[in-house]
N, C-alpha and C positions, 0 to 999 in steps of 0.2 A: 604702469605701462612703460616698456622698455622704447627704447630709439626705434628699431624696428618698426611694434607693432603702432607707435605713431604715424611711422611716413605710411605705413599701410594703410590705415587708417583715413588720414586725412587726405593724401592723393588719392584714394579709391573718392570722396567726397566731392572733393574739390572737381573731377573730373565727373561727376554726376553732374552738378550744380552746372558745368558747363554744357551741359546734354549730351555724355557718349551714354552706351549702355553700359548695364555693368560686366557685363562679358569681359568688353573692352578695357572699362576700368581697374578691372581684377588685375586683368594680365598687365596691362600698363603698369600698375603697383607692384608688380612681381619686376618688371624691368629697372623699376626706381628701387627697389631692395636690391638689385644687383650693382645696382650704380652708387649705392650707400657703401654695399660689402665693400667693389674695388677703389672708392674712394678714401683718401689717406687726409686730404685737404677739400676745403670748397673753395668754389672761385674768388668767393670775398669774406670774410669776417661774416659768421653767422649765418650764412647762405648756403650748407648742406642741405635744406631742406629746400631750399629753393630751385638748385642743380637736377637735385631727387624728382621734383617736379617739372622740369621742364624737359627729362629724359621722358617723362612719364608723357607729357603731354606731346612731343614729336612723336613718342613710339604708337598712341592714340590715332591721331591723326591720319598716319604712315598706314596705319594696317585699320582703318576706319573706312577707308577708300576717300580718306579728305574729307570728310564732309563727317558734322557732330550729327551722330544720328541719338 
């Protein structure tokens, strides 16, 4: 399993586990693949995945209408 298909992976999960659907979850993990692409650095030591994730989980929420459906 490459970088990629982890963050794919696990933020489509993680973002289940917290109750979006997976519509949602898909395309949130396509945003966090984008935010892997153009990122160069994470914000701290070992928290690429974590950045990865919390694009994923505003862009969720944004286009959710707020609310974990």
């Amino acid at each position: 399993m490459n970088a990629e298909q982890f963050i794919e992976k696990n933020v489509q999960a993680e973002l289940k586990k917290l109750g979006f659907s997976l519509s949602i979850a898909q395309m949130a993990s396509n945003m966090a693949l984008d935010h892997y692409r153009k990122s160069s650095q994470a914000s701290r030591k070992g928290g690429l995945f974590d950045d990865c994730l919390n694009v994923a989980k505003a862009w969720a929420i944004k286009y959710s209408g707020g609310k974990k459906k």
